[in-house]
KELUM-102700 format. One record per residue: residue in three letters; z, x, y of N, C-alpha, C, O in turn. Coordinates in Angstrom, 1 decimal, padded with zeros to 4 digits, always signed. Layout:
N
{ALA {Z X Y} {Z X Y} {Z X Y} {Z X Y}}
...
END
This chain:
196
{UNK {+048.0 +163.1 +157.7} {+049.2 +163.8 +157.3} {+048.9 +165.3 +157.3} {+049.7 +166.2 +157.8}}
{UNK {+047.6 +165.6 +156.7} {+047.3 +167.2 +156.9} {+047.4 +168.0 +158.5} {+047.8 +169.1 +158.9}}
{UNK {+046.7 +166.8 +159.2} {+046.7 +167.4 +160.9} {+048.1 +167.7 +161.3} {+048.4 +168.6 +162.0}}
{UNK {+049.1 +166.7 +160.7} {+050.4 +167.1 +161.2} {+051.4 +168.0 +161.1} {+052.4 +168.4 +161.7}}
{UNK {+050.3 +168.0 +159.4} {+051.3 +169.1 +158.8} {+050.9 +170.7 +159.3} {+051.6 +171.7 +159.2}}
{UNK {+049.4 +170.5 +159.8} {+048.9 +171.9 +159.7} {+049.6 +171.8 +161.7} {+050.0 +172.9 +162.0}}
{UNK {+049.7 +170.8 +162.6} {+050.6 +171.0 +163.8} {+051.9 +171.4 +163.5} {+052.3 +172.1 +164.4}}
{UNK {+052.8 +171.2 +162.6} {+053.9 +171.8 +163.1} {+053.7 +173.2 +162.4} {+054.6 +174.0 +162.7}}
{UNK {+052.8 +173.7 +161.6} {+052.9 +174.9 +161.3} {+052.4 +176.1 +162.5} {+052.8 +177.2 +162.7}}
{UNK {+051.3 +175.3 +163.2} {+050.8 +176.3 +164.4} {+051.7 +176.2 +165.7} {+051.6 +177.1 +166.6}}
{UNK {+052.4 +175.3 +165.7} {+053.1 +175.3 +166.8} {+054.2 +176.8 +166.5} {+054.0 +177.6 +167.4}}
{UNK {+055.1 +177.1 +165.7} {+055.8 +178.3 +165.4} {+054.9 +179.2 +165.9} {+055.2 +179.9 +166.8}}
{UNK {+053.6 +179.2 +165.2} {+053.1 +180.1 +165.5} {+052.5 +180.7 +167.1} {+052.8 +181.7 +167.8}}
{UNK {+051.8 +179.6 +167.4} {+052.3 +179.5 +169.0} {+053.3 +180.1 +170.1} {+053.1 +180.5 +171.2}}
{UNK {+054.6 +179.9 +169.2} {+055.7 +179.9 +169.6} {+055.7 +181.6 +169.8} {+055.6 +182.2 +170.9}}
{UNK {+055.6 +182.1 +168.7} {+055.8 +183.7 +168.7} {+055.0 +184.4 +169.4} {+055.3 +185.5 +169.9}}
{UNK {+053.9 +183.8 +169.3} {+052.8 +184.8 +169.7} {+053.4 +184.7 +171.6} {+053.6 +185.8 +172.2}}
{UNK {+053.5 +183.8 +172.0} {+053.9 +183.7 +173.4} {+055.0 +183.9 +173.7} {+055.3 +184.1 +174.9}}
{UNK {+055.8 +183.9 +173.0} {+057.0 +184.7 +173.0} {+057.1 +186.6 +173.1} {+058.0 +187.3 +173.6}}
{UNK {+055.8 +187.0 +172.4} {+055.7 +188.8 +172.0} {+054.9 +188.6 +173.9} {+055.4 +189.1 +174.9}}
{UNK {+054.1 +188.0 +173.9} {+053.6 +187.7 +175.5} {+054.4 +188.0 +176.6} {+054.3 +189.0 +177.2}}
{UNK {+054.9 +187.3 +176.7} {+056.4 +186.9 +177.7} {+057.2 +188.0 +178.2} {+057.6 +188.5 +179.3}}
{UNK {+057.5 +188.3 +176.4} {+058.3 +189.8 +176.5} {+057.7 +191.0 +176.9} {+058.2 +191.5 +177.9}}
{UNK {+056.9 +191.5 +176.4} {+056.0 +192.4 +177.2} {+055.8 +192.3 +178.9} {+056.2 +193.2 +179.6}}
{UNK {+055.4 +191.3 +179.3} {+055.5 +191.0 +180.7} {+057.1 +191.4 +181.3} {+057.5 +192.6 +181.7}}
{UNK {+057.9 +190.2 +181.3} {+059.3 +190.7 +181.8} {+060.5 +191.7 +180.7} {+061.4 +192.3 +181.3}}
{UNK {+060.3 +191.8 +179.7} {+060.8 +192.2 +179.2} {+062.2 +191.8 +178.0} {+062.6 +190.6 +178.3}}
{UNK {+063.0 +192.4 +176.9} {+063.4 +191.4 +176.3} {+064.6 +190.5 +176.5} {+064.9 +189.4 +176.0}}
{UNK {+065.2 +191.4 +177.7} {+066.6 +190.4 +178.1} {+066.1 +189.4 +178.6} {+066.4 +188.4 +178.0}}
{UNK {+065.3 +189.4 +179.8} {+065.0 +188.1 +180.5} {+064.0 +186.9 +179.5} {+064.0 +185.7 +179.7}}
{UNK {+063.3 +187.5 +178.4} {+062.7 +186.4 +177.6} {+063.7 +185.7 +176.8} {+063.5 +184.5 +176.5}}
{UNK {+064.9 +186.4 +176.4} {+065.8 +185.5 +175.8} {+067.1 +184.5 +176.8} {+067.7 +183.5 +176.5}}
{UNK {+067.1 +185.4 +177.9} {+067.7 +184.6 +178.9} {+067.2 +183.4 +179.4} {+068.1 +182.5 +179.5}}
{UNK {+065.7 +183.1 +179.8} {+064.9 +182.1 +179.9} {+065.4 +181.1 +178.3} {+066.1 +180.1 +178.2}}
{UNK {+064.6 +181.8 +177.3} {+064.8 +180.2 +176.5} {+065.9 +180.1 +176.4} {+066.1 +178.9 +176.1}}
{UNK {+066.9 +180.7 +176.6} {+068.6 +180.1 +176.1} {+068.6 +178.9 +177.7} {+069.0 +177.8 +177.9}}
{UNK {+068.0 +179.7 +178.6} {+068.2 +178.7 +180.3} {+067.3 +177.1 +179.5} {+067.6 +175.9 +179.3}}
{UNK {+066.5 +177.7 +179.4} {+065.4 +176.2 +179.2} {+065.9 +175.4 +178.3} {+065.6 +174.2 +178.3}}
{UNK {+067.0 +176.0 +177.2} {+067.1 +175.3 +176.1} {+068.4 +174.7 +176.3} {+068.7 +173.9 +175.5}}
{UNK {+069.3 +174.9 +177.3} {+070.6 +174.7 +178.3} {+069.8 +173.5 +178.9} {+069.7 +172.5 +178.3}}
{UNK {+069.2 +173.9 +180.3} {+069.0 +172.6 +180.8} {+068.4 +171.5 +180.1} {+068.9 +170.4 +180.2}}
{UNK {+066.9 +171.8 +179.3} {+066.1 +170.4 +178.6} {+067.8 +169.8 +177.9} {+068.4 +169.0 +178.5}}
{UNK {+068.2 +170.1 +176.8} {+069.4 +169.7 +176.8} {+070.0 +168.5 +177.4} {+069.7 +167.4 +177.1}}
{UNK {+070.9 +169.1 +178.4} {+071.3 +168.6 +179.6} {+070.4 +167.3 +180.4} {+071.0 +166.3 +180.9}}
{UNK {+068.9 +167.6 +180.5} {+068.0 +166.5 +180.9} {+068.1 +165.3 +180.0} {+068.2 +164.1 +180.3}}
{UNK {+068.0 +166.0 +178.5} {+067.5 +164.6 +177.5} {+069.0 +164.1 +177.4} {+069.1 +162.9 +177.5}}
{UNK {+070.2 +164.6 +177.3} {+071.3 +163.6 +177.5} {+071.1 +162.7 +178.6} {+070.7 +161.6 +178.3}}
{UNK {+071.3 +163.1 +179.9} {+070.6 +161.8 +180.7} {+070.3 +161.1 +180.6} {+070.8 +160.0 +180.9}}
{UNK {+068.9 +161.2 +179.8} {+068.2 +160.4 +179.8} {+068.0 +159.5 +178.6} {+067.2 +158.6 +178.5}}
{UNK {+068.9 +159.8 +177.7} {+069.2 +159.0 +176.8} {+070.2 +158.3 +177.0} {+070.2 +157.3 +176.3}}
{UNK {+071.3 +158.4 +177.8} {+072.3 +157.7 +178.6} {+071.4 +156.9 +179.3} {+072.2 +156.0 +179.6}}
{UNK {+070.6 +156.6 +179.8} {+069.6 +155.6 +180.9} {+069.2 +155.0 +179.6} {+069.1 +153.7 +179.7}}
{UNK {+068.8 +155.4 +178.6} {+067.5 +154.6 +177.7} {+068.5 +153.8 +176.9} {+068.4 +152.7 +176.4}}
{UNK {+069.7 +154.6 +176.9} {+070.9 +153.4 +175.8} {+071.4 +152.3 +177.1} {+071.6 +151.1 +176.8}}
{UNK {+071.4 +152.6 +178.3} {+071.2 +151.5 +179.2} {+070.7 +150.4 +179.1} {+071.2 +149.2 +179.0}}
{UNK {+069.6 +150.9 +179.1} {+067.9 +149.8 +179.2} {+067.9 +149.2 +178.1} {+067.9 +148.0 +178.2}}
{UNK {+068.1 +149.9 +176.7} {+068.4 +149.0 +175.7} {+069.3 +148.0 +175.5} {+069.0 +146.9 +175.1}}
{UNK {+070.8 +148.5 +176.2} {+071.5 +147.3 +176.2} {+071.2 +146.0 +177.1} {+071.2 +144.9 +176.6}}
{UNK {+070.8 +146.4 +178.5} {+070.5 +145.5 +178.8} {+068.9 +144.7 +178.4} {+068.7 +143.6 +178.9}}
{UNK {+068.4 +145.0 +178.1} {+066.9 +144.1 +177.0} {+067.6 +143.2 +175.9} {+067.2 +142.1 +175.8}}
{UNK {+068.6 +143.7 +175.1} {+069.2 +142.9 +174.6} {+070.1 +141.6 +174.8} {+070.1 +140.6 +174.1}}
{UNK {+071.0 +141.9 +176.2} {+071.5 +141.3 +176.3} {+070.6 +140.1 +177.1} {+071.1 +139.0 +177.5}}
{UNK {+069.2 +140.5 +177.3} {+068.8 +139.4 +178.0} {+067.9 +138.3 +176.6} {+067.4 +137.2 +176.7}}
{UNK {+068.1 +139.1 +175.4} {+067.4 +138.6 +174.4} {+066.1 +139.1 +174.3} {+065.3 +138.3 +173.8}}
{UNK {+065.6 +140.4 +174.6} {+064.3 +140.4 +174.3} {+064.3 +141.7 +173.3} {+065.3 +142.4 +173.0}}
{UNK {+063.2 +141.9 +172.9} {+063.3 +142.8 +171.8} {+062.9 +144.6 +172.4} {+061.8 +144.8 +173.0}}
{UNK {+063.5 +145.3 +172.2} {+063.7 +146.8 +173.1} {+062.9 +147.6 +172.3} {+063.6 +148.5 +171.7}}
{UNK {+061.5 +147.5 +172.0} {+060.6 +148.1 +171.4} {+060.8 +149.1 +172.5} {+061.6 +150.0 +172.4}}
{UNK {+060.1 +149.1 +173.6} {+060.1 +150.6 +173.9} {+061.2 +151.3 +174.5} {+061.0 +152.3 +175.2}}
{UNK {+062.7 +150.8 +174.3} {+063.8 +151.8 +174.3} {+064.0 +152.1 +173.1} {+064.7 +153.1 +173.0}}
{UNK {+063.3 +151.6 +172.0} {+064.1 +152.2 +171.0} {+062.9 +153.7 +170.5} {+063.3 +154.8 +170.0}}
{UNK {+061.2 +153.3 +170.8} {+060.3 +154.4 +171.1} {+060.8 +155.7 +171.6} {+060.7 +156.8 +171.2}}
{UNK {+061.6 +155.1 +172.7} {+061.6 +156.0 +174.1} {+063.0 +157.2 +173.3} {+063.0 +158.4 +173.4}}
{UNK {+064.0 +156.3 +172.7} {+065.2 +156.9 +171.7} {+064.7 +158.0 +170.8} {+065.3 +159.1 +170.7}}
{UNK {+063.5 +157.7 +170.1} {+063.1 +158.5 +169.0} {+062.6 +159.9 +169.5} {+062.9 +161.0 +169.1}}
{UNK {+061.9 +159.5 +170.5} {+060.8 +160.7 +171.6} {+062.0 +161.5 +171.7} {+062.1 +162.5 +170.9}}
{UNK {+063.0 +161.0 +172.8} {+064.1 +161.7 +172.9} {+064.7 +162.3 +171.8} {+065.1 +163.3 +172.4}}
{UNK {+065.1 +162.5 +170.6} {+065.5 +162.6 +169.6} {+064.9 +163.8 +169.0} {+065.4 +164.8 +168.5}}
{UNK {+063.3 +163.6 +169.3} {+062.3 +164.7 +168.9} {+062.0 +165.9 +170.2} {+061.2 +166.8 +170.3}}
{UNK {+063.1 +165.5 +171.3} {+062.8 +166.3 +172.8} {+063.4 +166.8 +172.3} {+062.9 +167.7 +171.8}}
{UNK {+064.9 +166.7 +172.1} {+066.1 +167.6 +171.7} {+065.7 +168.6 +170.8} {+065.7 +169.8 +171.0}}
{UNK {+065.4 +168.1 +169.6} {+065.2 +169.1 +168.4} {+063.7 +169.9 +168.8} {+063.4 +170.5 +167.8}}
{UNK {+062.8 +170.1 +169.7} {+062.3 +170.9 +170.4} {+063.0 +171.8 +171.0} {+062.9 +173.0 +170.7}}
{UNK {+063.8 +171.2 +171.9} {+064.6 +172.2 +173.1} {+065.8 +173.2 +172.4} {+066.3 +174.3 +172.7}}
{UNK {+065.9 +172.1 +171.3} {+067.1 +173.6 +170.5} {+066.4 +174.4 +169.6} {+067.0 +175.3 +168.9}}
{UNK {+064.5 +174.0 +169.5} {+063.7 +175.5 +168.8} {+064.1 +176.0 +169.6} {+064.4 +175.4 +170.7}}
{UNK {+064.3 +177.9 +169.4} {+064.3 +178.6 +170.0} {+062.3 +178.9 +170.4} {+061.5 +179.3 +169.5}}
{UNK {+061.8 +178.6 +171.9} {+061.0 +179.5 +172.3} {+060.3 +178.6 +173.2} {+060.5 +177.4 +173.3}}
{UNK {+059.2 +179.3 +173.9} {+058.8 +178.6 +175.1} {+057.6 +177.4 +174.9} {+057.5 +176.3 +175.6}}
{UNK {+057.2 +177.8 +174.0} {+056.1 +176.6 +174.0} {+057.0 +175.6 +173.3} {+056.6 +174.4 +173.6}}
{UNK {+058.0 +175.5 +172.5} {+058.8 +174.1 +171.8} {+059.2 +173.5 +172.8} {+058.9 +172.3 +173.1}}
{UNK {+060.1 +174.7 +173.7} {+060.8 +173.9 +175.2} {+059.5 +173.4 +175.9} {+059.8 +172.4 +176.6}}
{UNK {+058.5 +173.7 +175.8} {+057.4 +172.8 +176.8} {+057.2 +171.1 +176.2} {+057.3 +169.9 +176.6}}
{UNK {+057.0 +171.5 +175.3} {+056.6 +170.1 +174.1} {+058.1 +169.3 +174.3} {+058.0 +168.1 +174.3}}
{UNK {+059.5 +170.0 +174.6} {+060.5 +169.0 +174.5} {+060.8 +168.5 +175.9} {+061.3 +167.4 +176.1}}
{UNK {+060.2 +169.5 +176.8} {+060.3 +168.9 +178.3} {+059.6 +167.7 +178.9} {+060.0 +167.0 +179.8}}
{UNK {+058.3 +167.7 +178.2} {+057.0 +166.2 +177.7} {+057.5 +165.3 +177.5} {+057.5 +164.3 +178.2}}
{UNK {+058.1 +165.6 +176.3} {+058.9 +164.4 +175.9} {+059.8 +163.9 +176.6} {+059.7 +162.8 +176.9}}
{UNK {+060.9 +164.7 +177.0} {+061.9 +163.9 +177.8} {+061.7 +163.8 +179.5} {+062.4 +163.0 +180.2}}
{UNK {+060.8 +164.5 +180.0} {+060.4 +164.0 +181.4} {+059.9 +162.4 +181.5} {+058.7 +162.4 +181.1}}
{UNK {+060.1 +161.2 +181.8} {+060.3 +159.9 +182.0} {+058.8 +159.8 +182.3} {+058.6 +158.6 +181.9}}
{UNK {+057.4 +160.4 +182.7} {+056.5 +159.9 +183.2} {+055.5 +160.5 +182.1} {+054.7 +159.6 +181.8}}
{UNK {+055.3 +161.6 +181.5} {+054.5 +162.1 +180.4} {+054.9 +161.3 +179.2} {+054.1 +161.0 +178.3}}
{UNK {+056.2 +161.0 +179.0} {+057.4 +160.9 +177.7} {+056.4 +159.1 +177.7} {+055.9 +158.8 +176.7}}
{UNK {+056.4 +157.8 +179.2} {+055.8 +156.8 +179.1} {+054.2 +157.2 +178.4} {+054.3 +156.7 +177.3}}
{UNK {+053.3 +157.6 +178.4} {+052.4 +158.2 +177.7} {+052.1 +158.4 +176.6} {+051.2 +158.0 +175.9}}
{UNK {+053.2 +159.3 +176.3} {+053.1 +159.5 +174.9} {+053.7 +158.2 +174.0} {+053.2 +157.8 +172.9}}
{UNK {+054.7 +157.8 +174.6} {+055.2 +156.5 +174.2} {+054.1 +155.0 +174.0} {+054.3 +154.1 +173.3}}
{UNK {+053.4 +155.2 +174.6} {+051.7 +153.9 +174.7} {+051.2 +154.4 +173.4} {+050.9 +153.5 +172.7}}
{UNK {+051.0 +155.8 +173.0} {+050.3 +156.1 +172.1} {+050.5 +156.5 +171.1} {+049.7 +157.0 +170.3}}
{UNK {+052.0 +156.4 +170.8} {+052.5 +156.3 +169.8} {+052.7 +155.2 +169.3} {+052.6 +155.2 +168.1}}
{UNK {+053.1 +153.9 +170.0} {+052.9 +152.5 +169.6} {+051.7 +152.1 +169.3} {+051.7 +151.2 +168.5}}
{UNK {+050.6 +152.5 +169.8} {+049.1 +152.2 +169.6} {+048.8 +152.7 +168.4} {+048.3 +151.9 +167.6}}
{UNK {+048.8 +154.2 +167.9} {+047.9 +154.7 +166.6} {+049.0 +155.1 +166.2} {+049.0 +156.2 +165.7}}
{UNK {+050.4 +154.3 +166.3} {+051.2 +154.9 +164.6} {+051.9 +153.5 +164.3} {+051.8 +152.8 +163.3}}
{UNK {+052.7 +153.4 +165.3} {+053.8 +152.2 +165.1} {+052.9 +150.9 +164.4} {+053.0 +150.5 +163.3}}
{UNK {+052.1 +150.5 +165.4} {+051.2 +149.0 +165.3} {+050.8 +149.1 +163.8} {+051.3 +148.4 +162.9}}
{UNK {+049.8 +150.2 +163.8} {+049.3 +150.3 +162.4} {+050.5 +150.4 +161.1} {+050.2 +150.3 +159.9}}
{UNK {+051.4 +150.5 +161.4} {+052.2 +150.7 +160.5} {+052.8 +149.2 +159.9} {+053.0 +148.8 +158.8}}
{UNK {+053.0 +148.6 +161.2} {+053.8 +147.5 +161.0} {+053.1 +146.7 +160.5} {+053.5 +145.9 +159.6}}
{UNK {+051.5 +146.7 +160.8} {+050.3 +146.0 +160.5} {+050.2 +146.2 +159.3} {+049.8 +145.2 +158.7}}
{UNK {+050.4 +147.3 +158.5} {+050.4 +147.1 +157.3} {+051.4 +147.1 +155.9} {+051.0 +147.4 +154.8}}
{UNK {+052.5 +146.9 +156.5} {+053.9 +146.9 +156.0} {+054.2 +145.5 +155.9} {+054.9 +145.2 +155.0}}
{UNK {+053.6 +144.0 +157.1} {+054.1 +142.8 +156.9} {+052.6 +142.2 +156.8} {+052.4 +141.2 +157.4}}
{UNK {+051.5 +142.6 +156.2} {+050.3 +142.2 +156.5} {+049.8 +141.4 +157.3} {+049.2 +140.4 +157.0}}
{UNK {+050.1 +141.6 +158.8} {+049.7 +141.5 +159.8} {+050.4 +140.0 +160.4} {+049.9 +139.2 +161.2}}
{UNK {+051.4 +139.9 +159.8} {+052.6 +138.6 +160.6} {+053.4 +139.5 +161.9} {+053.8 +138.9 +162.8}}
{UNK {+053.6 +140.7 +161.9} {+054.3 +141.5 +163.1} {+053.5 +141.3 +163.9} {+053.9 +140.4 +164.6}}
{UNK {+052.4 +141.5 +164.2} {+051.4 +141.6 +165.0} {+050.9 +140.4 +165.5} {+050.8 +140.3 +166.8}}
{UNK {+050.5 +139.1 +164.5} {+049.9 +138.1 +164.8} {+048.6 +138.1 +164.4} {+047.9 +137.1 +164.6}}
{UNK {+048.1 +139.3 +163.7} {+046.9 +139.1 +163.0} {+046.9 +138.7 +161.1} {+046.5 +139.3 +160.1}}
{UNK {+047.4 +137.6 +161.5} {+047.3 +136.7 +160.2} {+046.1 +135.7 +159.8} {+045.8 +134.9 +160.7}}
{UNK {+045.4 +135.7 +158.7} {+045.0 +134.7 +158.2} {+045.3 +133.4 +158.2} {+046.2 +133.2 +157.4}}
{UNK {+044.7 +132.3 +158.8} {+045.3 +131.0 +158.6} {+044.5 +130.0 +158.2} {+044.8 +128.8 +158.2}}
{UNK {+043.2 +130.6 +157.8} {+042.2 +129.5 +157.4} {+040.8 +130.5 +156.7} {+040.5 +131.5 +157.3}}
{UNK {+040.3 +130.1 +155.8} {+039.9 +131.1 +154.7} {+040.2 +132.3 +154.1} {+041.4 +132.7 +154.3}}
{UNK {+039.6 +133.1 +153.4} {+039.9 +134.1 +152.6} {+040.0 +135.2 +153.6} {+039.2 +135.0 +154.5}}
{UNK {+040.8 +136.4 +153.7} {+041.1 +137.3 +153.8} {+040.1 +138.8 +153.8} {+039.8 +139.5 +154.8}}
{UNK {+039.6 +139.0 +152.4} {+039.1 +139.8 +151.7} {+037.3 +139.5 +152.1} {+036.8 +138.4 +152.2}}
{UNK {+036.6 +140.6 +152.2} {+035.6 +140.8 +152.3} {+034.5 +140.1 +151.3} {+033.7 +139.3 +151.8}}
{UNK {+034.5 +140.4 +150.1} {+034.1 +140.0 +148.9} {+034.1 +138.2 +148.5} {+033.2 +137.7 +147.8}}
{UNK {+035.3 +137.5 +149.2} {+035.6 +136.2 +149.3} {+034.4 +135.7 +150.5} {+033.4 +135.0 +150.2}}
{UNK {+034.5 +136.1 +151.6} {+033.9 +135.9 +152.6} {+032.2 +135.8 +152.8} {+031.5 +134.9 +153.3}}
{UNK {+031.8 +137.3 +151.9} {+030.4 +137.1 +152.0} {+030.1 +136.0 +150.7} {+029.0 +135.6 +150.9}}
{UNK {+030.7 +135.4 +149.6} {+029.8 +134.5 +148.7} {+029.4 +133.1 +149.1} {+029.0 +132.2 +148.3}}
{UNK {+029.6 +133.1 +150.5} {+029.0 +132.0 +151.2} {+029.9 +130.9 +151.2} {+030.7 +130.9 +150.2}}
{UNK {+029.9 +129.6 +152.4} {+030.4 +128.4 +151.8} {+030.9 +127.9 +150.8} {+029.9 +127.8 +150.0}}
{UNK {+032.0 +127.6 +150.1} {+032.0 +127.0 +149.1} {+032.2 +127.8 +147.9} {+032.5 +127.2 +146.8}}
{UNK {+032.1 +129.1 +148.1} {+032.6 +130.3 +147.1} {+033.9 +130.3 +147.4} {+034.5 +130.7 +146.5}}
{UNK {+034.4 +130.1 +148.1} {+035.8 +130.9 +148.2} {+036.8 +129.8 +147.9} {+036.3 +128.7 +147.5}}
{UNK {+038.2 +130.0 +148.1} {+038.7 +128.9 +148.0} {+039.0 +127.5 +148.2} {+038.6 +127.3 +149.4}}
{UNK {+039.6 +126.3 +147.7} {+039.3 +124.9 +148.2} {+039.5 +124.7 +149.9} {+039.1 +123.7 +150.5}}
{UNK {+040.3 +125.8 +150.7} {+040.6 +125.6 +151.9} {+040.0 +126.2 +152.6} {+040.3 +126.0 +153.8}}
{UNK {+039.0 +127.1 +152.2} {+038.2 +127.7 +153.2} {+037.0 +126.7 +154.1} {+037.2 +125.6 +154.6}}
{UNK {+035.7 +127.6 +154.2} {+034.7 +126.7 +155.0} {+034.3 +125.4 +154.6} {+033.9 +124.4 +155.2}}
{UNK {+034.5 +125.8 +152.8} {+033.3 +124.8 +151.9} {+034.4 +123.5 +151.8} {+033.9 +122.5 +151.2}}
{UNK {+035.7 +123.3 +152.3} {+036.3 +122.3 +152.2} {+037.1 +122.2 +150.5} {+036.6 +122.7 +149.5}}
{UNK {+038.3 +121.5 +150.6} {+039.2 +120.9 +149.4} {+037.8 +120.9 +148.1} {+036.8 +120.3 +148.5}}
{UNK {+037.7 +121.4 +146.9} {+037.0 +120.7 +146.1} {+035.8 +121.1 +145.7} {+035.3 +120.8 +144.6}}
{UNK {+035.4 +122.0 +146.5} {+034.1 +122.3 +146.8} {+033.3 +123.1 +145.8} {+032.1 +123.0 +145.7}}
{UNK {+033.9 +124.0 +145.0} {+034.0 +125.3 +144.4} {+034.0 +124.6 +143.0} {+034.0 +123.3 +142.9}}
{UNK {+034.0 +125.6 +141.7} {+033.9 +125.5 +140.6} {+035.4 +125.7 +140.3} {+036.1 +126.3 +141.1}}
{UNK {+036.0 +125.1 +139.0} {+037.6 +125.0 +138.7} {+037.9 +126.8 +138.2} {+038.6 +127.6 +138.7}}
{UNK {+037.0 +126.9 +137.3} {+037.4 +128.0 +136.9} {+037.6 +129.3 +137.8} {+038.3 +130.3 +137.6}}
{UNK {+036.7 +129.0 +139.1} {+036.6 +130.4 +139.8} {+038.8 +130.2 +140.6} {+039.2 +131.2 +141.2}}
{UNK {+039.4 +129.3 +140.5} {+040.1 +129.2 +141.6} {+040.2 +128.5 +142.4} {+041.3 +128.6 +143.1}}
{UNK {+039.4 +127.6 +142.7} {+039.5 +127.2 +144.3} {+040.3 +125.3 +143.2} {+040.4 +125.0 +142.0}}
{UNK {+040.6 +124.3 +144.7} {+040.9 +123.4 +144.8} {+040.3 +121.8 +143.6} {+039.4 +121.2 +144.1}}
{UNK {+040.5 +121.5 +143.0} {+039.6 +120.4 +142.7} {+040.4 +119.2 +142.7} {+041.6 +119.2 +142.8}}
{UNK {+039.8 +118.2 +142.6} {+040.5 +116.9 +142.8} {+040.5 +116.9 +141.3} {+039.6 +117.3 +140.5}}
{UNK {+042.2 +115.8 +141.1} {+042.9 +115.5 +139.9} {+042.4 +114.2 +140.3} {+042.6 +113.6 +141.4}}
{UNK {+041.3 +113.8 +138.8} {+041.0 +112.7 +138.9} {+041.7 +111.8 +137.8} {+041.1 +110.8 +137.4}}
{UNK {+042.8 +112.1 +137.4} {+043.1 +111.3 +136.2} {+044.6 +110.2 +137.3} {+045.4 +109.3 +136.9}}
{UNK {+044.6 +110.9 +138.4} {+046.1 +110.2 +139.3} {+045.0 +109.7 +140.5} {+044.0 +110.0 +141.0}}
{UNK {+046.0 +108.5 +140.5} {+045.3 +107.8 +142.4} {+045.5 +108.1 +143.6} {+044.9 +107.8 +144.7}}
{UNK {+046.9 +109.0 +143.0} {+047.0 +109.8 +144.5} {+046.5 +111.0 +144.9} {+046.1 +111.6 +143.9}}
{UNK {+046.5 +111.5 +145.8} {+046.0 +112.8 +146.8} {+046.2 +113.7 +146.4} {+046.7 +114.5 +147.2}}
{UNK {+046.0 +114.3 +144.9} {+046.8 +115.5 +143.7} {+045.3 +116.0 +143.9} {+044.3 +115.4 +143.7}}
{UNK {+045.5 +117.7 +144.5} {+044.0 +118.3 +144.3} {+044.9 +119.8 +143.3} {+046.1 +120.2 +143.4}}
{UNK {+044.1 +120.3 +142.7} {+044.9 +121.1 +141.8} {+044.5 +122.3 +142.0} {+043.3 +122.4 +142.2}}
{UNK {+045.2 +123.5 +142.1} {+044.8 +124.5 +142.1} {+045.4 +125.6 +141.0} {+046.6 +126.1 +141.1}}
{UNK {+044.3 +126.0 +140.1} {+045.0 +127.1 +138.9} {+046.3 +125.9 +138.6} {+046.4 +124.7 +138.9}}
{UNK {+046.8 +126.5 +138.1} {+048.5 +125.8 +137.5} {+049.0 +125.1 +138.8} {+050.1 +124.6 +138.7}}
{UNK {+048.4 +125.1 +139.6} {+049.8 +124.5 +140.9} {+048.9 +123.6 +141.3} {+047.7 +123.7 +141.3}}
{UNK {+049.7 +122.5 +141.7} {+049.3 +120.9 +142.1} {+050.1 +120.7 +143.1} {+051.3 +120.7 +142.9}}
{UNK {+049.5 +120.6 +144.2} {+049.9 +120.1 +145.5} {+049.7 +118.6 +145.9} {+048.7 +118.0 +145.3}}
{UNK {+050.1 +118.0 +146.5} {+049.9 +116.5 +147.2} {+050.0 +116.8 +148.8} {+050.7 +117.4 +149.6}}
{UNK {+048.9 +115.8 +148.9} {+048.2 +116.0 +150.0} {+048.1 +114.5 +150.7} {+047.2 +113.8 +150.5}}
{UNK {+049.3 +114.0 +151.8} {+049.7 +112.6 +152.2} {+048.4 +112.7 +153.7} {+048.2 +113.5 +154.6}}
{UNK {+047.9 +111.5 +153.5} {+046.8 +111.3 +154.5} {+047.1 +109.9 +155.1} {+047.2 +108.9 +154.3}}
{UNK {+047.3 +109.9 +156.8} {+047.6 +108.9 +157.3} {+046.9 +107.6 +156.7} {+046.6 +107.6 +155.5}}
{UNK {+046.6 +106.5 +157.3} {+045.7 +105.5 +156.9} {+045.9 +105.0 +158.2} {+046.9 +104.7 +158.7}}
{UNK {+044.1 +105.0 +158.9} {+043.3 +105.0 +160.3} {+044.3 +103.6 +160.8} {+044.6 +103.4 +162.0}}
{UNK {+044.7 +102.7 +159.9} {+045.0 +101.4 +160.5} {+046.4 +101.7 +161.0} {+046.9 +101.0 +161.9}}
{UNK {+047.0 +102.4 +160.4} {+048.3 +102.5 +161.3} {+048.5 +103.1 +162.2} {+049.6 +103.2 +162.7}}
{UNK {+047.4 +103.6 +162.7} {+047.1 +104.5 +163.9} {+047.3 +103.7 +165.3} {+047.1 +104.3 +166.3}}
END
């Protein structure tokens, strides 16, 4: 959060310093004629191209699939625009990035990679993704107390563990398949080999 915050503060700054640059070189009419030109056409580009990406979206949809990267590709765009209407040259560079279709794919990989993923990954505890738990403990601490430490469905099997820590124990006072865990009692229906 700091790197980001301390990037949009240097970028302004950026902005001006190359801006006093510019002007000195050609002078101050044509530095302001330029960014109003650049901030006209990028404009003009990212509508385009957001008319193609509301395209692609509709049709991803309509085939049923899910438009993760039109809707990436929407946001980028969103953040091209509000570049291109900073006033100055280095914002319009950063907004032209963005909405050029072949840098904009790029940045788009890697924004799903180190922000989106991680995000989602930790917002649905890893059911978005598919990195779900489905057979022992989770947690680090669970894992290293060996076999049989952790809970009744881990490595050490139904039972295995002591009652008090948590884990599974068989209810021995019923004939049926009742293994108990804390307050909650599950039943547990097990074919029988002969009907097989």
């Amino acid at each position: 959060m700091k790197r980001a915050l301390a990037a949009l503060l240097l970028i302004p700054l950026l902005d001006a310093l190359f801006l006093v640059f510019v002007a000195a070189q050609l002078g101050a009419v044509p530095t302001v004629a330029l960014v109003v030109l650049t901030a006209l056409l990028g404009m003009l580009f990212v509508r385009a191209e957001g008319r193609h990406t509301v395209r692609k979206l509709q049709r991803r949809l309509a085939e049923g699939g899910v438009p993760t990267d039109e809707l990436t590709d929407g946001a980028l765009l969103i953040a091209a625009g509000a570049f291109l209407l900073t006033p100055g040259l280095v914002t319009d560079a950063v907004g032209f990035l963005l909405a050029f279709p072949p840098s904009r794919i790029l940045v788009r990989e890697a924004v799903q990679k180190w922000v989106i993923k991680p995000y989602v990954e930790q917002k649905t505890g890893g059911f978005a993704t598919g990195n779900v738990y489905t057979f022992g403990f989770p947690n680090a601490e669970d894992a290293s107390a060996g076999p049989g430490a952790g809970g009744g469905f881990g490595p050490g099997g139904p039972g295995t563990g002591g009652a008090d820590s948590g884990e599974a124990t068989r209810d021995s006072s019923t004939d049926d398949d009742t293994y108990r865990m804390d307050d909650d009692a599950y039943d547990i229906d097990f074919e029988d080999d002969e009907n097989r």
